[in-house]
Gaussian input, Z-matrix of N, CA and C with variables (Angstrom, degrees):
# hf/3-21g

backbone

0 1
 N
 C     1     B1
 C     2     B2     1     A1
 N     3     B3     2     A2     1     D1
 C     4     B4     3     A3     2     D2
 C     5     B5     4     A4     3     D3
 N     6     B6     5     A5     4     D4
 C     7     B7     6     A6     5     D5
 C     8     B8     7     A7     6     D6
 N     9     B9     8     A8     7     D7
 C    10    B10     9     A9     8     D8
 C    11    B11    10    A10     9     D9
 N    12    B12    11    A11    10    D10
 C    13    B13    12    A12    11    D11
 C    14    B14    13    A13    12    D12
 N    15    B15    14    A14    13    D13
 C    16    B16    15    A15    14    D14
 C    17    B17    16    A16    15    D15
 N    18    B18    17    A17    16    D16
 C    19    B19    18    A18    17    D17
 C    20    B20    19    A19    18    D18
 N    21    B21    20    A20    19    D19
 C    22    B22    21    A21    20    D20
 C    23    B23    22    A22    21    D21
 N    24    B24    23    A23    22    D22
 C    25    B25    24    A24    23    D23
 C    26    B26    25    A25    24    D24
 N    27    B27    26    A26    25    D25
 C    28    B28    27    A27    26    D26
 C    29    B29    28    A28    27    D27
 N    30    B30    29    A29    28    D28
 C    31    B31    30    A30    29    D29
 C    32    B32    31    A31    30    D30
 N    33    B33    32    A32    31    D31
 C    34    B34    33    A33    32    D32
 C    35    B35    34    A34    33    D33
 N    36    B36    35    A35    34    D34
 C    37    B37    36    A36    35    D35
 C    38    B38    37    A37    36    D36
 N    39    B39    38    A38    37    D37
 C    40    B40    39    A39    38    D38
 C    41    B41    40    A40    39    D39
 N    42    B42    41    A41    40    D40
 C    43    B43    42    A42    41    D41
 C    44    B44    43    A43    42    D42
 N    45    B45    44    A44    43    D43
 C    46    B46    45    A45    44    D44
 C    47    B47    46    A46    45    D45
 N    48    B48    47    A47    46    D46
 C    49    B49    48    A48    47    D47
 C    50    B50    49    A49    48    D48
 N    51    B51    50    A50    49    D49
 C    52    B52    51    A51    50    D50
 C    53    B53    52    A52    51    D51
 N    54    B54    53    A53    52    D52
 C    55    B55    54    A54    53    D53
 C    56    B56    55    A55    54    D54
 N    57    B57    56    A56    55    D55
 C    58    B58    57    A57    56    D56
 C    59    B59    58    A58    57    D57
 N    60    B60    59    A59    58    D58
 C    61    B61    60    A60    59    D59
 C    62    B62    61    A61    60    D60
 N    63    B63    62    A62    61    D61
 C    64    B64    63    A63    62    D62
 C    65    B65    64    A64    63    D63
 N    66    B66    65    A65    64    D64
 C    67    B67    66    A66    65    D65
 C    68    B68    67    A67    66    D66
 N    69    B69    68    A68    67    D67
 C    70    B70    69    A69    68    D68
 C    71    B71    70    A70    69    D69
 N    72    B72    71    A71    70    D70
 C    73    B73    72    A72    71    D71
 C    74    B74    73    A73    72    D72
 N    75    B75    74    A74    73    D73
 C    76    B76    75    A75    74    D74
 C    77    B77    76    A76    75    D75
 N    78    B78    77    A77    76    D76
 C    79    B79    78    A78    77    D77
 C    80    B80    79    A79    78    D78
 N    81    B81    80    A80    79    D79
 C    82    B82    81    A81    80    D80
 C    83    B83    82    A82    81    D81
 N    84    B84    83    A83    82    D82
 C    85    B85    84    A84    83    D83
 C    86    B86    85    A85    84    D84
 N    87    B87    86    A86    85    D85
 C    88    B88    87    A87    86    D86
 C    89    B89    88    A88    87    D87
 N    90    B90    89    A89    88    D88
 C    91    B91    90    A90    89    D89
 C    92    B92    91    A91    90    D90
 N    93    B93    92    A92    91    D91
 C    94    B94    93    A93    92    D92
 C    95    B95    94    A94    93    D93
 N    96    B96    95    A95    94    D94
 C    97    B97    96    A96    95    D95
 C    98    B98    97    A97    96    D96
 N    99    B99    98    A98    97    D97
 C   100   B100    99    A99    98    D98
 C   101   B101   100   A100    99    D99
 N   102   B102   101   A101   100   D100
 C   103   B103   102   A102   101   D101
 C   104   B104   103   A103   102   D102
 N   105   B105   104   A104   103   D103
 C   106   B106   105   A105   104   D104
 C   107   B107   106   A106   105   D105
 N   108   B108   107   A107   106   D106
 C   109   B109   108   A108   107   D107
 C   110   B110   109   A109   108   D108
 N   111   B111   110   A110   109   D109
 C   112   B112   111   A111   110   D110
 C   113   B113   112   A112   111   D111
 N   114   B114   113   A113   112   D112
 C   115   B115   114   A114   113   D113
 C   116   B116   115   A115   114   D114
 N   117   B117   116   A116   115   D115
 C   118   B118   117   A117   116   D116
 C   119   B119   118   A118   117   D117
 N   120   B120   119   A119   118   D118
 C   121   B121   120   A120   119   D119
 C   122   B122   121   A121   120   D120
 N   123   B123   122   A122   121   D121
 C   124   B124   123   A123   122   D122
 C   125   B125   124   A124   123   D123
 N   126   B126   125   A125   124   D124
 C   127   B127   126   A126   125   D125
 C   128   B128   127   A127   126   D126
 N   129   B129   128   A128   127   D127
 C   130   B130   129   A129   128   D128
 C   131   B131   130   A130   129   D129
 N   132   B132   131   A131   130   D130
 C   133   B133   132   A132   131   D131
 C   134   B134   133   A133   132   D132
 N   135   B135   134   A134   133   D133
 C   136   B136   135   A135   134   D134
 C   137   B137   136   A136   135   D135
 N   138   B138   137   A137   136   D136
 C   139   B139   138   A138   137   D137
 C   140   B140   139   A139   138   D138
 N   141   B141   140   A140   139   D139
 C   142   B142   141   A141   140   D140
 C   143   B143   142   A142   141   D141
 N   144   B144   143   A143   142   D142
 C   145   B145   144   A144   143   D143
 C   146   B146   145   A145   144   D144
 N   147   B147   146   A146   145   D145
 C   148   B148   147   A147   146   D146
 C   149   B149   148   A148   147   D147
 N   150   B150   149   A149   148   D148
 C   151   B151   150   A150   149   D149
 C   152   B152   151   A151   150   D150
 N   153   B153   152   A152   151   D151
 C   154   B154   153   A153   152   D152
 C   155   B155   154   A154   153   D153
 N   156   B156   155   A155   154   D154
 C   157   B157   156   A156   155   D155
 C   158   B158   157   A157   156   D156
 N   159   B159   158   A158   157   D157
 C   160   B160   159   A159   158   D158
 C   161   B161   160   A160   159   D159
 N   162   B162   161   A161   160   D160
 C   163   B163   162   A162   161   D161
 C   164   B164   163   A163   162   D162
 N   165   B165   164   A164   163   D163
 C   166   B166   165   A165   164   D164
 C   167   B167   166   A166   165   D165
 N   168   B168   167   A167   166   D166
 C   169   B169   168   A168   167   D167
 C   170   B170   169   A169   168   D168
 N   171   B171   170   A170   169   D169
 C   172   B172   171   A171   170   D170
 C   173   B173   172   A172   171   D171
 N   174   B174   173   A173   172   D172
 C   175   B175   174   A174   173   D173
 C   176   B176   175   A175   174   D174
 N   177   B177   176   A176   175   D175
 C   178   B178   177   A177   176   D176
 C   179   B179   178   A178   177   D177
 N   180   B180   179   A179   178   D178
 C   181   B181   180   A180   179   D179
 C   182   B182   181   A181   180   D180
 N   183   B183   182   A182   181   D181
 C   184   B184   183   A183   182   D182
 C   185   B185   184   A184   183   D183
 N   186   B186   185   A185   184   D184
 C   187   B187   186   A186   185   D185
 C   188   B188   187   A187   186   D186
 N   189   B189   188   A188   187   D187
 C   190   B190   189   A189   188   D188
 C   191   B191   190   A190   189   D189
 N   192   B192   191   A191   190   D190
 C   193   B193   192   A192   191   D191
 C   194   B194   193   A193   192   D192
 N   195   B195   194   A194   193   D193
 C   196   B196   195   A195   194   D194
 C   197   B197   196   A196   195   D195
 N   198   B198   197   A197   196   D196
 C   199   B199   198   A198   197   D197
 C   200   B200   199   A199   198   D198
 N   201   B201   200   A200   199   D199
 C   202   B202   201   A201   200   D200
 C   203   B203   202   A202   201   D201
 N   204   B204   203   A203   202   D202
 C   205   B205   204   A204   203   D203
 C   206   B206   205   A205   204   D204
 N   207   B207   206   A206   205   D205
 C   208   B208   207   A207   206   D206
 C   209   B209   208   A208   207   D207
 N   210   B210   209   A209   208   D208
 C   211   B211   210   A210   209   D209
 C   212   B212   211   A211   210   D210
 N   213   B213   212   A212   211   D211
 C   214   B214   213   A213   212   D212
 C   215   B215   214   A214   213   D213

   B1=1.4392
   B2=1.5237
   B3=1.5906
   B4=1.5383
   B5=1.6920
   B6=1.1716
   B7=1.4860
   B8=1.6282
   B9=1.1872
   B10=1.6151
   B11=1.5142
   B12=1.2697
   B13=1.7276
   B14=2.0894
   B15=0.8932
   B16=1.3938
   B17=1.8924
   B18=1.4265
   B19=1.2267
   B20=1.6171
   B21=1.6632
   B22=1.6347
   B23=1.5275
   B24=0.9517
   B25=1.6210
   B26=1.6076
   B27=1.6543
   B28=0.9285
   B29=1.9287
   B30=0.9509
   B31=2.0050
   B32=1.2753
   B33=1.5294
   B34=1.2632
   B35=1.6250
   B36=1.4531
   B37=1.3469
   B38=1.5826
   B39=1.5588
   B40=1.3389
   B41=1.4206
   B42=1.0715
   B43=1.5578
   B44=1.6973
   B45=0.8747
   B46=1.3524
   B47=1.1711
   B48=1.6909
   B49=1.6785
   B50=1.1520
   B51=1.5246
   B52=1.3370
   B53=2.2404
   B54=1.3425
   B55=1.6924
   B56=1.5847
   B57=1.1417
   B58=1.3848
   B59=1.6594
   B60=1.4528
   B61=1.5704
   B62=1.9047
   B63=1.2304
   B64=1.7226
   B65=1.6939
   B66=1.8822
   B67=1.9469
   B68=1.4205
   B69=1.6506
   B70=1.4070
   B71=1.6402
   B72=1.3309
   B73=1.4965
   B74=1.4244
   B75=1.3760
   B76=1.1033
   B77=2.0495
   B78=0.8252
   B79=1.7506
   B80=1.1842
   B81=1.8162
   B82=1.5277
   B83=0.8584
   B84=1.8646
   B85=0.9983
   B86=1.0609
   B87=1.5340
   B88=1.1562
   B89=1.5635
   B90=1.4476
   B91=1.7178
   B92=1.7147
   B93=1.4855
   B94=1.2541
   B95=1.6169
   B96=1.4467
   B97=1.2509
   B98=1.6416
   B99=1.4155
   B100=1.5331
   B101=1.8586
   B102=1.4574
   B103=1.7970
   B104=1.7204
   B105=1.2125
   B106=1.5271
   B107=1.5259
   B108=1.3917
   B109=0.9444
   B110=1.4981
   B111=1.7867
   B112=1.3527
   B113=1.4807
   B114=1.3510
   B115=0.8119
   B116=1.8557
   B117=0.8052
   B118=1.5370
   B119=1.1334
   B120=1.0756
   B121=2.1183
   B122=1.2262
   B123=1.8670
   B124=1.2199
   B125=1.6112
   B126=1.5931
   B127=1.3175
   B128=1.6486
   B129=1.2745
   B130=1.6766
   B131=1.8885
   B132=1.3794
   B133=1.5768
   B134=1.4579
   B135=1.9091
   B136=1.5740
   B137=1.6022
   B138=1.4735
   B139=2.0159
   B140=1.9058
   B141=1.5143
   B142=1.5878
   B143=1.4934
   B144=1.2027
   B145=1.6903
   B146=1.5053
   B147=1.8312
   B148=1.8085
   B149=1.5391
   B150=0.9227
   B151=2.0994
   B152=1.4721
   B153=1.7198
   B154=1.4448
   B155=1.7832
   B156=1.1306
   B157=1.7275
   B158=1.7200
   B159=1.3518
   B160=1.2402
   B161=2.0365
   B162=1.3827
   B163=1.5511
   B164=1.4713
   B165=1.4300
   B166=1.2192
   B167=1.6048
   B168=1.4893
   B169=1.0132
   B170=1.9444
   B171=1.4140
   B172=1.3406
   B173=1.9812
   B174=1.6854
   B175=0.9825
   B176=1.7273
   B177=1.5779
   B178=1.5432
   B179=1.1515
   B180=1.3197
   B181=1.8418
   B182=1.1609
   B183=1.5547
   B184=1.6070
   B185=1.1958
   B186=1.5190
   B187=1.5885
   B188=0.9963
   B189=1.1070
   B190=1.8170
   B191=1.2083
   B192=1.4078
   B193=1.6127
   B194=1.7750
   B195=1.2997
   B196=1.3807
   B197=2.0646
   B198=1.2015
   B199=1.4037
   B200=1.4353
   B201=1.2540
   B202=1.5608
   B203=1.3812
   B204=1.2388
   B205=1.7167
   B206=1.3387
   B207=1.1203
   B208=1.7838
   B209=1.4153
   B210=1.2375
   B211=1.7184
   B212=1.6512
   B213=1.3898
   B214=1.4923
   B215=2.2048
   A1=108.20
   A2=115.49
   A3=106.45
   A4=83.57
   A5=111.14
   A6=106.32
   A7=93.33
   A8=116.89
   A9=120.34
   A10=123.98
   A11=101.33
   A12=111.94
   A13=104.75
   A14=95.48
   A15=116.40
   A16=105.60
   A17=111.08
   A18=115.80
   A19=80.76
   A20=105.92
   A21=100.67
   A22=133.19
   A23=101.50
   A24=116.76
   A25=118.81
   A26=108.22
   A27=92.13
   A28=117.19
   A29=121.76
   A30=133.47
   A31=101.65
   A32=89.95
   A33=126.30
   A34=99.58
   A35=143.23
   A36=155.82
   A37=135.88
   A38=116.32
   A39=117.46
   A40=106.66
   A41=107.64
   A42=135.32
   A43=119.81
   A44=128.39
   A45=125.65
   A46=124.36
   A47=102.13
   A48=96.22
   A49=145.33
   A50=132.12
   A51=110.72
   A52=105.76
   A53=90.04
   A54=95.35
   A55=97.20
   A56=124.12
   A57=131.07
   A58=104.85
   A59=129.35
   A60=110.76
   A61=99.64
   A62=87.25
   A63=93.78
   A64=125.85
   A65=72.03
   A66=90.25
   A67=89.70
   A68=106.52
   A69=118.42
   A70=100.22
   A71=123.74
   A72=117.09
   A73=87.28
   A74=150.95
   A75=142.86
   A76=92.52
   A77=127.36
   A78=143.71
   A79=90.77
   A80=108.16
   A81=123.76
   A82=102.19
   A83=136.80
   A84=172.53
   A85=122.90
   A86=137.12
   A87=123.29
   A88=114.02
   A89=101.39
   A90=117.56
   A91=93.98
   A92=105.57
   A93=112.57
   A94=119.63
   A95=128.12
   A96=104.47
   A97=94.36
   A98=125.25
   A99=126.26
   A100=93.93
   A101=101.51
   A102=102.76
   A103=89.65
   A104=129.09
   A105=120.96
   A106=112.15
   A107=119.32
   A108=112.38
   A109=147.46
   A110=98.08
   A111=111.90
   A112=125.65
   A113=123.39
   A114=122.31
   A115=123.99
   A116=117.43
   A117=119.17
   A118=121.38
   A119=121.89
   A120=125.23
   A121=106.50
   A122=129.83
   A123=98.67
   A124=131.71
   A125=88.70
   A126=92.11
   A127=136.43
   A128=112.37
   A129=141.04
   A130=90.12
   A131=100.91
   A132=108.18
   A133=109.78
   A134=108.62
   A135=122.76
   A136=103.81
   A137=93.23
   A138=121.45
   A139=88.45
   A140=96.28
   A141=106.51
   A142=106.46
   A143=127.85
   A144=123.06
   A145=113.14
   A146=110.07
   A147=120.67
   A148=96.72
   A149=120.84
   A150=115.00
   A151=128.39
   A152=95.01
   A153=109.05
   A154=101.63
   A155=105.17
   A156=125.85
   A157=116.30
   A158=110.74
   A159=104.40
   A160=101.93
   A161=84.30
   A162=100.83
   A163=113.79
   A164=117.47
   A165=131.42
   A166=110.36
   A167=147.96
   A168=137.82
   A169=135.68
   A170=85.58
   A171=89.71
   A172=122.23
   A173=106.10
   A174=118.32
   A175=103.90
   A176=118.80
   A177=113.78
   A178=98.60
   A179=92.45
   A180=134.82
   A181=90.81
   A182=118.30
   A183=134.73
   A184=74.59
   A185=100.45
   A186=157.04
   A187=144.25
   A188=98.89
   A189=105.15
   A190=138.68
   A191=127.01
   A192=130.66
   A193=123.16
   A194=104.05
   A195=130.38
   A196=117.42
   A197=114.76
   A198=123.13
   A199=113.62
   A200=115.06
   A201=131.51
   A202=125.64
   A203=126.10
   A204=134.08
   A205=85.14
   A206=143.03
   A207=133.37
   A208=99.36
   A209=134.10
   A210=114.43
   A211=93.72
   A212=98.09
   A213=100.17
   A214=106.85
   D1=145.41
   D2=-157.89
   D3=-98.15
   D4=-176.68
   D5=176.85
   D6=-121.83
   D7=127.53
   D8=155.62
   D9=-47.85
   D10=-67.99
   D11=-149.01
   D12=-105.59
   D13=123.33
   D14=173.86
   D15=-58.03
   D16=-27.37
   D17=-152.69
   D18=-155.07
   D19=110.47
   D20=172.59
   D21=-61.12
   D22=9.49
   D23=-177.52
   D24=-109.84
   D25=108.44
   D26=177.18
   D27=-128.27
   D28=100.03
   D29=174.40
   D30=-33.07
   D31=128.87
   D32=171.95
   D33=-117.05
   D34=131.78
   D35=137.33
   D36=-103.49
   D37=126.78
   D38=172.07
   D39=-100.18
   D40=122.91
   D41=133.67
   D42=-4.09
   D43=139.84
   D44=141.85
   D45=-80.77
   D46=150.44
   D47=177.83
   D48=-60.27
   D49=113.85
   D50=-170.00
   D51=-130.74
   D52=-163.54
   D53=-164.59
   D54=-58.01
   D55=131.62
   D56=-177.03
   D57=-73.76
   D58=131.31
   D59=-172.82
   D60=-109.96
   D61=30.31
   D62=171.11
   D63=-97.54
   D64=-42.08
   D65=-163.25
   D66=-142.85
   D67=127.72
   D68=-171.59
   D69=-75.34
   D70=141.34
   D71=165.09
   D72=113.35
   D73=-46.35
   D74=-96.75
   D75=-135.10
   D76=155.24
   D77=167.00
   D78=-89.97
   D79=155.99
   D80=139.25
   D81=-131.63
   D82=-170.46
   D83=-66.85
   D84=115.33
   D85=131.13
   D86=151.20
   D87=-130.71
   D88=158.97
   D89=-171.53
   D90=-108.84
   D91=110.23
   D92=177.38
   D93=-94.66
   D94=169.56
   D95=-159.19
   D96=-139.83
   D97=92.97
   D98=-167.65
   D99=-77.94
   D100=116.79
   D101=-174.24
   D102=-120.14
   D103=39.72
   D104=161.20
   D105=-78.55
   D106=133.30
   D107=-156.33
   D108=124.13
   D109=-46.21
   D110=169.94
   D111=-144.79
   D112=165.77
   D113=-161.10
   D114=-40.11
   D115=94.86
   D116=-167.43
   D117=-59.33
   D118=-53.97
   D119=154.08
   D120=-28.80
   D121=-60.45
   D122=-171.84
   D123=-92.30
   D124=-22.51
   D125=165.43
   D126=-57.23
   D127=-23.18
   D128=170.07
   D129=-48.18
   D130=-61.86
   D131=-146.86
   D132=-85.34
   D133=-16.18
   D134=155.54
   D135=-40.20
   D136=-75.57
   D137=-157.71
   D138=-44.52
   D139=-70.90
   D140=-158.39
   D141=-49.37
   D142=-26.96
   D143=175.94
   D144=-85.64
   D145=-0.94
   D146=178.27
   D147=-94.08
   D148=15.76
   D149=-149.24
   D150=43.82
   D151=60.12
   D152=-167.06
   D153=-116.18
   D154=120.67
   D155=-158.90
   D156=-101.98
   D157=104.75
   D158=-161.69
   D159=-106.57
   D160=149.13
   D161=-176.02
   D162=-141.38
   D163=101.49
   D164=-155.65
   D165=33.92
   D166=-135.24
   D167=178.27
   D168=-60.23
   D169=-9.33
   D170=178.99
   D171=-118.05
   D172=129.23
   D173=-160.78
   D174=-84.03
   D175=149.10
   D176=173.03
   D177=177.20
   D178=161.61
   D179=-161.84
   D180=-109.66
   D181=167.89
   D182=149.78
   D183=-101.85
   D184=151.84
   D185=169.70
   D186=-84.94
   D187=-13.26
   D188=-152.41
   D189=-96.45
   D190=125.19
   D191=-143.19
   D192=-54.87
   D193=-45.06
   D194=178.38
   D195=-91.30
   D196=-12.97
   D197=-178.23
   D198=-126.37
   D199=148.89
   D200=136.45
   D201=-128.64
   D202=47.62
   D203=-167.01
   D204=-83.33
   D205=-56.73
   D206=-161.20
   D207=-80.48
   D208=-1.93
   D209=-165.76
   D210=-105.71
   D211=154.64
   D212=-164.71
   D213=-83.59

């Protein structure tokens, strides 16, 4: 078994709600994914096969309580 995390702890954060840029009218959320710490290659390819969306260093999900129109 490979080991991920350098540091067994790894943060998870939600977002506050804001203007959804999917669906007009609508909130999102996002579930952010703090990966300092561990192996970043695999953890990238964990998140990204969970519908985890990366944007320059920082990894995230939509959130959102009432929807899944953006999740694949």
């Amino acid at each position: 078994m490979q080991q991920l995390f350098r540091n067994p702890e790894t943060y998870f954060f939600i977002t506050e709600p804001t203007p959804c840029p999917y669906l007009q009218g609508k909130k999102e959320r996002r579930l952010i994914a703090d990966t300092r710490g561990c192996d970043e290659s695999v953890v990238q390819s964990l998140l990204s096969d969970n519908a985890f969306r990366r944007s320059h260093d920082v990894l995230y999900t939509p959130f959102c309580e009432d929807c899944k129109s953006c999740l694949p």
